[in-house]
C-alpha positions as a Markdown table, in Angstrom:
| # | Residue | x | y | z |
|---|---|---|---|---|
| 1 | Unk | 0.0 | 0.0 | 0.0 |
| 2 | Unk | 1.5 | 3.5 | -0.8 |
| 3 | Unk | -0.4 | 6.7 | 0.8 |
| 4 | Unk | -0.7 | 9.8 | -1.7 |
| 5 | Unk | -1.8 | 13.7 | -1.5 |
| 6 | Unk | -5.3 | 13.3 | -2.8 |
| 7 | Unk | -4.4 | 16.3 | -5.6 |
| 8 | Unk | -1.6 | 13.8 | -6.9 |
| 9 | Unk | -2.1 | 12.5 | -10.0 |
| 10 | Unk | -2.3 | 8.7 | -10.6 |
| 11 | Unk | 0.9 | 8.5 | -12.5 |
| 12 | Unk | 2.8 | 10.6 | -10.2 |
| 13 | Unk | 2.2 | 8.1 | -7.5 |
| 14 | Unk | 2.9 | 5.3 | -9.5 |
| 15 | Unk | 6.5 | 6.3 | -10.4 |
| 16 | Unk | 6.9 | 6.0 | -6.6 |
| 17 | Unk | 6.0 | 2.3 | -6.8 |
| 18 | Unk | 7.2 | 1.3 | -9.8 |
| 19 | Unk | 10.5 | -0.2 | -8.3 |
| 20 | Unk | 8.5 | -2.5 | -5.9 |
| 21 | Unk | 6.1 | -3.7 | -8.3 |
| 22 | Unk | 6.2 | -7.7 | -8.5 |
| 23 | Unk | 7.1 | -9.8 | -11.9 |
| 24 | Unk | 3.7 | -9.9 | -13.9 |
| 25 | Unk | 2.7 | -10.4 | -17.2 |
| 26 | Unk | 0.1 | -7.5 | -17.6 |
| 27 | Unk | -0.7 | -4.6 | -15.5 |
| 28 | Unk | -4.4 | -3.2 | -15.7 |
| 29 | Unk | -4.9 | 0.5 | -15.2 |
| 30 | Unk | -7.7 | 3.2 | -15.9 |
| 31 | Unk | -6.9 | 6.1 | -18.3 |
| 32 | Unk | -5.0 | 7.8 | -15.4 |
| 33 | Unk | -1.9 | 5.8 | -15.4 |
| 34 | Unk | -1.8 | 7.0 | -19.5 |
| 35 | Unk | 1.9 | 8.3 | -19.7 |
| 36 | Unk | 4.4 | 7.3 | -22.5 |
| 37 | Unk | 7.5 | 7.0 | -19.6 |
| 38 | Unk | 5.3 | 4.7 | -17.5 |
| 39 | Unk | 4.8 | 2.5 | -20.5 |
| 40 | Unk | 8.3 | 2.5 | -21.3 |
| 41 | Unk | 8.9 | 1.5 | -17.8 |
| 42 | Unk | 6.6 | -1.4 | -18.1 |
| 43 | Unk | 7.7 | -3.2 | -21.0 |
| 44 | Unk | 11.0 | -2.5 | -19.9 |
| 45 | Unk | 10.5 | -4.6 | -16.7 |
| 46 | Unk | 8.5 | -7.2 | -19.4 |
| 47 | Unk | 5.1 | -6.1 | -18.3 |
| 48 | Unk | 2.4 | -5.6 | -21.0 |
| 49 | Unk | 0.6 | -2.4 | -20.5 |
| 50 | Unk | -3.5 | -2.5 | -20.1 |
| 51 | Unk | -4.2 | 0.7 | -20.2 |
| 52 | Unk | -6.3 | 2.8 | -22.7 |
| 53 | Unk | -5.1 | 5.8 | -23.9 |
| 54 | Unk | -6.6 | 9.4 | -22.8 |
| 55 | Unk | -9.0 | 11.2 | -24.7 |
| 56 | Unk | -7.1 | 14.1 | -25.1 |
| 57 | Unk | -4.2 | 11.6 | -26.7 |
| 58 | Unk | -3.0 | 12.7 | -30.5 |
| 59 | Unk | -2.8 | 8.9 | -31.1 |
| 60 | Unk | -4.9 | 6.7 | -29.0 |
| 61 | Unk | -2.8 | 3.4 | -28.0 |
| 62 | Unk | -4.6 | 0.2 | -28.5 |
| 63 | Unk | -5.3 | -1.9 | -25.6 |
| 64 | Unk | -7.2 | -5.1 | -24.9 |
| 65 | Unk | -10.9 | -4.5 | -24.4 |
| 66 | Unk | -11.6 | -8.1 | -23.2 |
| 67 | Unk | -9.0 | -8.1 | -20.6 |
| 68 | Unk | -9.7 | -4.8 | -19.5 |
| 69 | Unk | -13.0 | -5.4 | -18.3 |
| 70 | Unk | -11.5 | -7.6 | -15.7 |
| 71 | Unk | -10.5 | -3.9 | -14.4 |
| 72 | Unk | -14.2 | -4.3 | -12.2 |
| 73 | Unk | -12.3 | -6.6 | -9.8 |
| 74 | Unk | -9.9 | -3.8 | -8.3 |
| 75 | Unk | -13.0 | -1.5 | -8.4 |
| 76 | Unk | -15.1 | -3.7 | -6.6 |
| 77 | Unk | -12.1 | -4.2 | -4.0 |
| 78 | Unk | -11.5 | -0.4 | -3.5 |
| 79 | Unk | -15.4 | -0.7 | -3.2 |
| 80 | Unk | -15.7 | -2.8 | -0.2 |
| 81 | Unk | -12.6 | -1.1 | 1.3 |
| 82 | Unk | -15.0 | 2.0 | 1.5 |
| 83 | Unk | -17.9 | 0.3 | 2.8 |
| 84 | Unk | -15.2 | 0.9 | 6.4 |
| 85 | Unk | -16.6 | 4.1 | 7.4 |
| 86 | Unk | -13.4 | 5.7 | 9.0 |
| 87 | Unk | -11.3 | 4.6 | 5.8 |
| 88 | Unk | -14.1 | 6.3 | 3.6 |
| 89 | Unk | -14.5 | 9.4 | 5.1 |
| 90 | Unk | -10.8 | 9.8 | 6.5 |
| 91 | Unk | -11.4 | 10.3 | 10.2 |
| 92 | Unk | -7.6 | 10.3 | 10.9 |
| 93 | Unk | -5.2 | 13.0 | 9.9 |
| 94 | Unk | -2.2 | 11.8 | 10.5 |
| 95 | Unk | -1.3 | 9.8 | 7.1 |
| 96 | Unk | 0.5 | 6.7 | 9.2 |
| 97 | Unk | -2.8 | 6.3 | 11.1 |
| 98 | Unk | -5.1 | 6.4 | 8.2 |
| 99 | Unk | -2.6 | 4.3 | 6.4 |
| 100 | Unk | -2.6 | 1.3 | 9.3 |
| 101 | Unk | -6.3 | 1.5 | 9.1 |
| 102 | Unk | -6.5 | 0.7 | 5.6 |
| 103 | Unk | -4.2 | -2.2 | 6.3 |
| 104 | Unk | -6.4 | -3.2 | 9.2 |
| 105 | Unk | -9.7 | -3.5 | 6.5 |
| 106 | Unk | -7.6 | -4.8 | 3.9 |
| 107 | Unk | -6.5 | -7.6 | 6.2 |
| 108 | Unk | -10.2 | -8.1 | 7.7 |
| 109 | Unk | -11.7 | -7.8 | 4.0 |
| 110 | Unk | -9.0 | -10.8 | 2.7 |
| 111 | Unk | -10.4 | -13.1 | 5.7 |
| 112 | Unk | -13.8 | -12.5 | 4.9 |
């Protein structure tokens, strides 16, 4: 789990994570993680890319549609994490306290 500023955009906090991200063969993403560097990062590591290209994109990158719509799966994760009331509204403002009760409903959700 890696905490960001809210206003931080998705690809910003990915670059922090890149390093730690385990051997796969694709990586699914929404139309946030859309940056050519973080692409090139990917396949460099031997990761294919899932990840449709932004609207606003010259030259829209093709991706695959049928594997994409597996995407639901995180959302429906990040969907039950939310359904904790002190992780959805952010009760605590300290970040390492917020951050340990995210990994307290993560670890609760996982043995439910």
């Amino acid at each position: 789990m890696f905490l960001s500023a809210g206003q931080v955009s998705d690809y910003i906090g990915a670059r922090a994570l890149l390093s730690s991200l385990p051997s796969a063969g694709v990586l699914l993403a929404d139309r946030g993680y859309d940056a050519d560097w973080f692409r090139n990062a990917l396949t460099g590591r031997d990761i294919l890319p899932c990840i449709p290209s932004r609207r606003k994109r010259h030259k829209a990158i093709p991706h695959d549609q049928d594997l994409y719509r597996q995407r639901h799966k995180i959302e429906n994760m990040f969907a039950r994490l939310k359904d904790w009331r002190r992780v959805a509204t952010r009760y605590d403002r300290c970040a390492d306290i917020f951050l340990s009760a995210c990994a307290l409903a993560a670890v609760v959700m996982f043995w439910i």
